[in-house]
Each structure stands twice: as structure tokens, then as C-alpha cells.
N, C-alpha and C positions, 0 to 999 in steps of 0.2 A: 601318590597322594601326599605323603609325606613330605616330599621335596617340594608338593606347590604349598600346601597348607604352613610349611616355614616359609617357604619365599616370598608366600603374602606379608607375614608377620614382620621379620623382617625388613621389608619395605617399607613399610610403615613407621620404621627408625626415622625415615631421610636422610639427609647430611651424619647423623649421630654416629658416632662410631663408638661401642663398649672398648672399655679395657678388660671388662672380665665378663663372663655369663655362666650362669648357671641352670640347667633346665633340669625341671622333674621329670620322667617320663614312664606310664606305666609298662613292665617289661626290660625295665633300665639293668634287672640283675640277671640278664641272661648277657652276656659278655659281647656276641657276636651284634645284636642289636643297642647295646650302648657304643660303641666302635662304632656302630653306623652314624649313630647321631654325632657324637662325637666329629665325624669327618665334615658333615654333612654343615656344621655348624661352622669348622672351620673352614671350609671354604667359603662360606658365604663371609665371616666375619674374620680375615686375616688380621694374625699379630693378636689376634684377642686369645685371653686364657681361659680355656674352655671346660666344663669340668658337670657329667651327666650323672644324675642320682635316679633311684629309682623317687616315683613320685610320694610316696608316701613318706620319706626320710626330709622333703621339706613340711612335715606336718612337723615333726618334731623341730625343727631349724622355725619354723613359726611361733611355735610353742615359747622359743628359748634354752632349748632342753637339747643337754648333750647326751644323758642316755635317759632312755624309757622306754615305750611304747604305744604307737602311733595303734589306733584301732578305728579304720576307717567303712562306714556303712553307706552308700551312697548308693548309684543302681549296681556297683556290686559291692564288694567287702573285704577286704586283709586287712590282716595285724604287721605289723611291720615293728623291728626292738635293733635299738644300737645301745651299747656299751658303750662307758665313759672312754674308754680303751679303741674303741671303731669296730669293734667286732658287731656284723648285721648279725639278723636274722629276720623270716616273712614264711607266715602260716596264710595257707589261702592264698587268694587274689587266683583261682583259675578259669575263673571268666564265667558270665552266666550260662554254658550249656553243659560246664562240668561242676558247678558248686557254687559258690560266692554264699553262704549260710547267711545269714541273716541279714540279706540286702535287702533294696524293693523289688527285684525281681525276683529274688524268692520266694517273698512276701506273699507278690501276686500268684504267683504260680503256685503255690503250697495252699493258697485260699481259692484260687480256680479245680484244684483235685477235691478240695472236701467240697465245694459245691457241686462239684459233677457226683460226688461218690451219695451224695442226696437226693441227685436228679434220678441217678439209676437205682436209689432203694425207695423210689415213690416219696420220698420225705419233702418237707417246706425247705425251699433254698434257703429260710431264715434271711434275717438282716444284714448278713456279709453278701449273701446270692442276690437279695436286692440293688445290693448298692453295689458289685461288682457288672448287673445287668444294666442299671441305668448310667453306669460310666461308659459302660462297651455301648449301649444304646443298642444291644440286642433284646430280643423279645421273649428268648428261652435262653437254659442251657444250651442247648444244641446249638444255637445261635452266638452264644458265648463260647462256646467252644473253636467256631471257626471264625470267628473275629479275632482271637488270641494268635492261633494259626498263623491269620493273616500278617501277624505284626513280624517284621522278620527281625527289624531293631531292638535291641534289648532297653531304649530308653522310652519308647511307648511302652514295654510291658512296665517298668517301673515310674508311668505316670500314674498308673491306675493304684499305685501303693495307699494313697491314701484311702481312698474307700475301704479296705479294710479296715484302717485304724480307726476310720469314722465308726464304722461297724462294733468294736470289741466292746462298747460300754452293752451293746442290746445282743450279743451273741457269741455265746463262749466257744464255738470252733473260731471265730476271730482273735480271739481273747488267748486261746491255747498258741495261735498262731504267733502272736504277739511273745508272748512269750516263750516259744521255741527260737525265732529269732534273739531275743535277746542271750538264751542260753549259746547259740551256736555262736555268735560274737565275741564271746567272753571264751569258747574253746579254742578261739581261732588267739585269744589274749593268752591265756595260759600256755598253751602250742610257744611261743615265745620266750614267755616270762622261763618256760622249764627250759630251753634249749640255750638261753643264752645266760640263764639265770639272773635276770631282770627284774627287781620288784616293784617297778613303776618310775613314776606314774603313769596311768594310762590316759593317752592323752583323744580323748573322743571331738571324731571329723565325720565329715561325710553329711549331705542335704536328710537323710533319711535319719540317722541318730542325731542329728544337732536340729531338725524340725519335729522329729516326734515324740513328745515327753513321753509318754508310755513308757515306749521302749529306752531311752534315755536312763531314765528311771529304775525300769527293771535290769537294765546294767550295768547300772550301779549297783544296786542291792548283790547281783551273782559276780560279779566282779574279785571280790578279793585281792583287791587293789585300791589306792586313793585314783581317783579319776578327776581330770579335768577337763571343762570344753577348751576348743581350740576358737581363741576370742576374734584372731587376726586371718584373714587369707592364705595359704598356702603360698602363694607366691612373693609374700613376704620373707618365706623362711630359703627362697631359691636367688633373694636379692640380698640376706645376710650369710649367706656360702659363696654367691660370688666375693662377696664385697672381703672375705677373706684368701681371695684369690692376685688381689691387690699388691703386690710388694709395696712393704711399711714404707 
């Protein structure tokens, strides 16, 4: 899948030939699978200087920032920190069915158990159980329960992220949710900041922290760090590494 989904890409050049490339790739810091990409790139792109980071180290290269820390919430989450010096580090990113704290898949799924844990103590599903039923368009919990099931893509569970947040101003297990997220985001920043001894900035990415003030907000305040959004695309910051791949 990998080999077609670059070889579309790719193609898509035409005639163009890079002198340099830079990809992000989540997974990029396990050694055996950057080698892969690595190859994989240079055979399609010969003579070109090819050069694989993990993805989140072009948030920083976006930012402008040679050290800090990248603190990315999207459908899932890791903190990722480089030193002025190149020394990484990366708390999290283990993928939504072992962790990703304070993603939208957590979200949803941490706001799917207190609804179910309502259903079975007789209580009101409240305003989160609402607006979690009328997204799924099931008819009960129980209903909700194997519509979720159903989803076996972790990017359907984290469409439904929103309706929680719509949720938290009319119901405080929304609202706690909301803010356990923002707390697990910030341990995933700290996890960093202690290991590499990095005191920022922390630079906030991902569709889920850079669309949801709430939580945006609430991690800022728990943070303990100056924090900034990331203004530009990520893949700006994977065209200013290559472009330092260039001989002057």
C-alpha cells in the first residue's frame, strides 16, 4: 500500500525531477521503517537527496524552531522535542488502541464509556449521550454501542469528536472530559520537556487542538510553557529540511 500510495504521488510530479525531498512520516523513529522509506524513495527519485523525519519534527521545521516542542492532537496525539543540539525525543503517538491521550479518539471513546456507564445505572444519557446518539443516528445506547464497534477506522471514531465538545457547555461529564484531555496532552508535553530538558516553546498542531478552543485553552492554562499555534502546514516545514539538503 505504501509503494502504490507514493507511486501515485509521485507521478504526479511529471517531467519534475527534485534535487532534494524531505518526507515526514508517522513511525519515522523506529529505524527499520525509515530505511524503508528511505529506499523506497530513492528508487523512485534517483540522484535526489533524500532525507525521512518522523512527522511531527516537520511541525517544528514549520513553526521556524530548531528546538522546542511539537504537541500534536489530531485523531491521535504525541509530543515530539528537539534540542538546538539534534538530540529528539517523543512521548506517546502509540496509536488509538493503545493510548493517543487526549486525541479525538479518545475523546470519543472516554465520552462513549460514561454514556454507557448511565445507560447501565438507569440515569439520563444527558447532553453528551444526546448528541453522541444523534451523530451515530442510533436510537439507544445499546445502539450506540454497536455502531461504534462497527467503526473499525480510528478516523470515523474521531469524527464524532465534536459532539462532545458541542456537549461540555450543557454537561459536566463532557466538560470533565474535556479537560482530562487537555491534562493528558500536556503529560505527553512534560514526558519531553523532563527527558530532553526543553523548556519550549510548545508549539500546538493537530485538527483537534488547533479547532477546539476549549481544549486549546485549557492547554494553555496546564501547560507550563509559552505555547504557540502552528500558523503554516506541516509540509512547509518538510520543504524547508529539504531545501537544506541543497549543496550551497
Amino acid at each position: 500500500m505504501v509503494e502504490r500510495r507514493l507511486g501515485k504521488l509521485l507521478d504526479g510530479l511529471g517531467p519534475t525531477h527534485p534535487v532534494a525531498c524531505c518526507a515526514g512520516a508517522a513511525g519515522a523513529e523506529v529505524p527499520e521503517r525509515r530505511e524503508r522509506l528511505v529506499r523506497l524513495l530513492e528508487g523512485r527519485l534517483p540522484g535526489c537527496r533524500v532525507e525521512v523525519v518522523h512527522d511531527a519534527r516537520l511541525v517544528l521545521a514549520a513553526a521556524g524552531l530548531e528546538e522546542g516542542i511539537a504537541l500534536i492532537s489530531g485523531t491521535g496525539s504525541v509530543a515530539y522535542g528537539r534540542t538546538a543540539a539534534g538530540r529528539e525525543g517523543q512521548v506517546g503517538g502509540w496509536g488509538w488502541m493503545l493510548g493517543d491521550e487526549g486525541s479525538a479518539v479518545w475523546v470519543v471513546r472516554e465520552a462513549a464509556r460514561e454514556v454507557m456507564r448511565r445507560s447501565d445505572a438507569g440515569a439520563p444519557l444527558g447532553a453528551m449521550g444526546e448528541a453522541l446518539l444523534a451523530a451515530c443516528r442510533a436510537r439507544d445506547a445499546k445502539a450506540l454501542t454497536a455502531r461504534l464497534h462497527s467503526f473499525g477506522e480510528p478516523m470515523r471514531w474521531a469524527a464524532l469528536a465534536g459532539a462532545v465538545f458541542d456537549a461540555a457547555d450543557h454537561d459536566a461529564g463532557a466538560e470533565a472530559i474535556v479537560q482530562r484531555a487537555a491534562a493528558g496532552l500536556c503529560a505527553l508535553a512534560r514526558g519531553v520537556r523532563d527527558t530532553l530538558g526543553v523548556g519550549g516553546p510548545i508549539v500546538l498542531a493537530g485538527g483537534l487542538l488547533l479547532h477546539q478552543p476549549g481544549l486549546e485553552s485549557s492547554v494553555r492554562a496546564l501547560a507550563g510553557a509559552p505555547c504557540v499555534r502552528l500558523e503554516e502546514p506541516p509540509v512547509a516545514g518538510a520543504v524547508r529540511l529539504a531545501e537544506r539538503l541543497i549543496p550551497a
